[in-house]
C-alpha positions as CSV (number, residue, x, y, z in Angstrom):
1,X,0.0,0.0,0.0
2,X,1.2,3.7,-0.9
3,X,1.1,5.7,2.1
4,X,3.2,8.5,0.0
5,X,0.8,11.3,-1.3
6,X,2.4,13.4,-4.2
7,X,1.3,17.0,-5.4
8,X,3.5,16.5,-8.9
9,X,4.9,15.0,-11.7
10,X,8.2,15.8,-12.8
11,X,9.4,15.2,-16.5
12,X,13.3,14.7,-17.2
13,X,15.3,13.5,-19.9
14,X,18.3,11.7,-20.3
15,X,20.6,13.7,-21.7
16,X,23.9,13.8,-19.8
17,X,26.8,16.9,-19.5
18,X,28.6,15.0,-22.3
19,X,25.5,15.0,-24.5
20,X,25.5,11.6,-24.8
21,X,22.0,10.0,-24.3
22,X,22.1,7.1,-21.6
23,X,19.7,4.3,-21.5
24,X,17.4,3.3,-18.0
25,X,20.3,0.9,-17.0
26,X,23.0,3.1,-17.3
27,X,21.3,5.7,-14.9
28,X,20.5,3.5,-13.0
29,X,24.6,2.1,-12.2
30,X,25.2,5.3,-12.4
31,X,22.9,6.6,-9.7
32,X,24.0,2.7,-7.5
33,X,27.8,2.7,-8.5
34,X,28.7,6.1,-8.4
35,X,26.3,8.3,-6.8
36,X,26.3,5.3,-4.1
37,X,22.6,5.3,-3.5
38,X,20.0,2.3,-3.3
39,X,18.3,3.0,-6.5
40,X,18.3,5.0,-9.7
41,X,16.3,8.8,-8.8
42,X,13.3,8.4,-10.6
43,X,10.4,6.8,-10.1
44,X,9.5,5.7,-13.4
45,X,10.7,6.1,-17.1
46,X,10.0,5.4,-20.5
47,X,12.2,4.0,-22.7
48,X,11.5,2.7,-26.7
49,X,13.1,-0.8,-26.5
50,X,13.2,-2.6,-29.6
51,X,11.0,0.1,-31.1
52,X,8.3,-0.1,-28.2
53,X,8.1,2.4,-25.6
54,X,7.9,0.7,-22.5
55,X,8.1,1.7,-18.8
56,X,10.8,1.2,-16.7
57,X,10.1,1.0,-13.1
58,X,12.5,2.9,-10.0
59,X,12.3,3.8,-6.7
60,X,9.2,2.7,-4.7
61,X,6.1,5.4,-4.6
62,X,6.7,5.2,-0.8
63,X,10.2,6.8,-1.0
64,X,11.6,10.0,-2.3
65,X,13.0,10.7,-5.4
66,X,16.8,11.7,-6.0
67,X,16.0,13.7,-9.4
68,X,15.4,17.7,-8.0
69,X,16.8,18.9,-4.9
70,X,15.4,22.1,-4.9
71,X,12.5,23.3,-3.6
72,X,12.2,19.7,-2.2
73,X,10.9,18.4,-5.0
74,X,12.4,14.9,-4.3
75,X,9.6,15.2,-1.7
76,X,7.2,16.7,-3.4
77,X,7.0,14.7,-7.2
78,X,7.4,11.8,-8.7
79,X,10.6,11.4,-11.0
80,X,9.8,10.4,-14.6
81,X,12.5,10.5,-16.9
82,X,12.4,9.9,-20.7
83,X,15.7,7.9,-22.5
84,X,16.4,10.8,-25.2
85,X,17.8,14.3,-25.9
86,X,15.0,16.4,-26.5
87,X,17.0,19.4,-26.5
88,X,17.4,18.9,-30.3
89,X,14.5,17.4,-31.5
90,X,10.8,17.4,-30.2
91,X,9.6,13.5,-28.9
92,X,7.7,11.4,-30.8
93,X,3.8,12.2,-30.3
94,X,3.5,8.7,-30.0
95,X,5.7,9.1,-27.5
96,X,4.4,11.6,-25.8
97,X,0.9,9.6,-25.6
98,X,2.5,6.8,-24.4
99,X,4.0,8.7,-21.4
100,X,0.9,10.1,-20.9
101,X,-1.2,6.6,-21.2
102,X,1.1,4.5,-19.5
103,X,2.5,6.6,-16.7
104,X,1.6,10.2,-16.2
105,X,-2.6,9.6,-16.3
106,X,-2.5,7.1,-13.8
107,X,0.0,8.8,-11.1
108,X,-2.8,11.5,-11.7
109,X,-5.6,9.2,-11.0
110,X,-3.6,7.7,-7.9
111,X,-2.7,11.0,-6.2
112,X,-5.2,13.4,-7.6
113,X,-2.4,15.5,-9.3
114,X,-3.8,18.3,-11.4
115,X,-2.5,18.6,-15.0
116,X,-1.1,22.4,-13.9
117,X,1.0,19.8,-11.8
118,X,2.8,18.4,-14.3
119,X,6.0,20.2,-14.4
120,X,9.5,20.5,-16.2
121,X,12.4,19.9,-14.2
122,X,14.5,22.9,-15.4
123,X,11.3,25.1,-13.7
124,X,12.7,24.3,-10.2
125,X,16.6,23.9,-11.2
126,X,16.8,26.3,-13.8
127,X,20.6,25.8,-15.0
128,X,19.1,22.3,-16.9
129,X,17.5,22.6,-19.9
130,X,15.5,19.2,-18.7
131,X,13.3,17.5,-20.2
132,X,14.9,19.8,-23.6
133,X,14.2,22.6,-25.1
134,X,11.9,21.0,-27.6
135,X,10.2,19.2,-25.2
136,X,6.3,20.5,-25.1
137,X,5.0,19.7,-22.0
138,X,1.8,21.6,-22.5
139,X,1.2,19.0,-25.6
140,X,1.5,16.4,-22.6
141,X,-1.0,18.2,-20.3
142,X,-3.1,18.5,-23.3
143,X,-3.0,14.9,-24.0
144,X,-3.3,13.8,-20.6
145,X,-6.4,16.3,-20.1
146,X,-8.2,15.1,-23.2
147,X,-7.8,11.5,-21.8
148,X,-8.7,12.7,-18.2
């Protein structure tokens, strides 16, 4: 049972410093092996694996994230990070209906998050460009409002 109540949903991406694009299991020994912590930061994530989106699943719902400190957003929202740069190109729609179908609805659902709730991560640590600069999250408020 989920005893955790959530007032967001915070998107990420994967992009890393080096702009290379990591996939769910490299974060995640990244976040274990180098970061030292129990899990990867995020609570969920989507990744297209074998050209079908799929989620990938992280921390427990009960525990706080590791993906924004400030604010205390770790605290506050649930970590979902997307495998891609989307500071270069825009996601997929399907894509972006997948996230919001298989992931993003249902967290809203669970918790009663509000769609204004659905947030970028570089709008609480604002030296990220997270989830990318072509990243359109009010498409995925849209999408997730339409299907509410």
């Amino acid at each position: 049972m989920i005893t955790k109540n959530w007032d967001y949903i915070m998107i990420h991406h994967s992009l890393t410093k080096d702009q290379q694009v990591v996939d769910w299991k490299a974060i995640k020994k990244y976040h274990i092996e180098v970061r030292g912590w129990r899990n990867i930061g995020y609570h969920y994530g989507v990744e297209k694996v074998n050209g079908v989106y799929q989620v990938m699943l992280g921390r427990d719902l009960n525990i706080p994230g590791a993906h924004c400190k400030e604010e205390n957003m770790n605290r506050r929202s649930v970590g979902v990070c997307v495998v891609g740069n989307y500071d270069k190109k825009k996601p997929p729609l399907a894509l972006l209906k997948f996230l919001a179908c298989a992931v993003v609805l249902p967290l809203m659902r669970q918790f009663r998050i509000s769609v204004c709730n659905i947030v970028k991560h570089r709008e609480y640590a604002t030296y990220k460009s997270c989830p990318g600069a072509m990243f359109d999250v009010q498409l995925l408020r849209q999408i997730c409002f339409e299907r509410w």
